[in-house]
N, C-alpha and C positions, 0 to 999 in steps of 0.2 A: 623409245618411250618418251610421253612429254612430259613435261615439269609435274603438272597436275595431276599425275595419276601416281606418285612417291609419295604423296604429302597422305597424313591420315585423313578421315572421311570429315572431320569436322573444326578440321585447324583454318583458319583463316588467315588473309594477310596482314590485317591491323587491328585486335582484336583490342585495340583501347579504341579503337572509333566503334564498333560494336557495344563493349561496355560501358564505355566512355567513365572509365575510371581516373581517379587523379593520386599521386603520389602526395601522404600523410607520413611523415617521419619514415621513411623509404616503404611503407607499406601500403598495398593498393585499397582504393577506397572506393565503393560502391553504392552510390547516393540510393538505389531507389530499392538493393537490398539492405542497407542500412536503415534506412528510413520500415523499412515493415518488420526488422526484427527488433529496433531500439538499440542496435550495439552502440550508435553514436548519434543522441541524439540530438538536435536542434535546442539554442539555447531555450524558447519558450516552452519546450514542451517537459523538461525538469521544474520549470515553475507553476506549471498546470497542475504535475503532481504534486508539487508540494500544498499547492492552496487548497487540493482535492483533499488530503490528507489530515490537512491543519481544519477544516470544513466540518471534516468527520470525526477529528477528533473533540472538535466544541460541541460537536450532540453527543458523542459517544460521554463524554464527562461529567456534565450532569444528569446523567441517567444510569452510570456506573456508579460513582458516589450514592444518589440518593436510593437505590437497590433495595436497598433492605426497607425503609419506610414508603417508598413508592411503587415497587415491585415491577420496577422497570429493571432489572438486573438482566436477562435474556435479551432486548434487543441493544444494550449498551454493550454486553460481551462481543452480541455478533457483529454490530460496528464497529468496535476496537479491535476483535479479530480483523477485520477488514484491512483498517489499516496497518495492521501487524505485516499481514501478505504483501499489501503496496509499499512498506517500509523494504519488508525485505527483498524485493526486486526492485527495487529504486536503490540500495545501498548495494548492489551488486555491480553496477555500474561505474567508472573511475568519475569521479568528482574532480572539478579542478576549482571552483568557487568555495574558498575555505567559509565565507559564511553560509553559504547552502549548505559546507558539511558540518559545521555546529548546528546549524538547523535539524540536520536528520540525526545527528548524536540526543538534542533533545527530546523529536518526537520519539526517537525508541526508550528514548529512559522514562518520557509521559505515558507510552506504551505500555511500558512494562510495569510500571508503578500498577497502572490502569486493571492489567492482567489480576495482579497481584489482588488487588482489591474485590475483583471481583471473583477471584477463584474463594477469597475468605467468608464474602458476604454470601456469596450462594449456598452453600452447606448451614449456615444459620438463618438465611431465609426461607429454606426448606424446613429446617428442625421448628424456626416458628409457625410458619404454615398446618405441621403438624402437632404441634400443641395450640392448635388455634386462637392463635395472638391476633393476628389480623383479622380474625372473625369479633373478637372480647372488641377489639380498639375501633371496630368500624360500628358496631353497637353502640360504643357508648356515645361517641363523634356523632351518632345521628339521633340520640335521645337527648342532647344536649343544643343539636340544632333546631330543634321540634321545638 
């Protein structure tokens, strides 16, 4: 028998030239499947999300807060739910830049403040809705503009 018909069907002889992996704290490292899952990513591409994040979060803010008198409460929720999601797969990842990780400790507590507010104003945006508050205060705003 020759050498090559022992060996399994799809074992190779240098399978770091194949993957062309490199040795990270004795563990192998995979540039171009690391790069499509996010396990390790490139330093600018943690900063993309953060400025994505910090972006959404300044429209998401005054459209959450002003809710109840503007009746922008729905798309402030679903942009700060947005960032809630991108928080929490960005914080799942090991950080090694301690001010990037005061940074995401802050968006999720702006997060969460954010949530909070809006989970409170919706229920009394509704109840005003249905005692037609915003019907009374947009009558008189335009008998007053007239």
């Amino acid at each position: 028998m020759t050498g090559g018909q022992n060996q399994p069907p799809f074992q190779h002889e240098s399978p770091g030239e194949i993957l062309q992996s490199e040795q990270v704290a004795g563990l192998p490292s995979f540039p171009v499947v690391d790069a499509l899952f996010g396990s390790r990513p490139e330093a600018g591409v943690r900063s993309h999300g953060l400025r994505k994040m910090i972006l959404l979060l300044a429209l998401a803010t005054p459209l959450d807060i002003l809710g109840i008198v503007g009746c922008t409460n729905i798309p402030g929720v679903f942009l700060t739910l947005w960032v809630w999601s991108l928080l929490k797969k960005e914080s799942s990842r090991p950080i090694d830049d301690p001010r990037q990780q005061r940074l995401l400790v802050g968006l999720k507590l702006l997060t969460t403040i954010l949530l909070v507010v809006c989970a409170v104003s919706l229920p009394v945006q509704f109840l005003l809705h249905y005692n037609g508050f915003y019907e009374r205060l947009l009558s008189q705003l335009l008998e007053h503009s007239l």
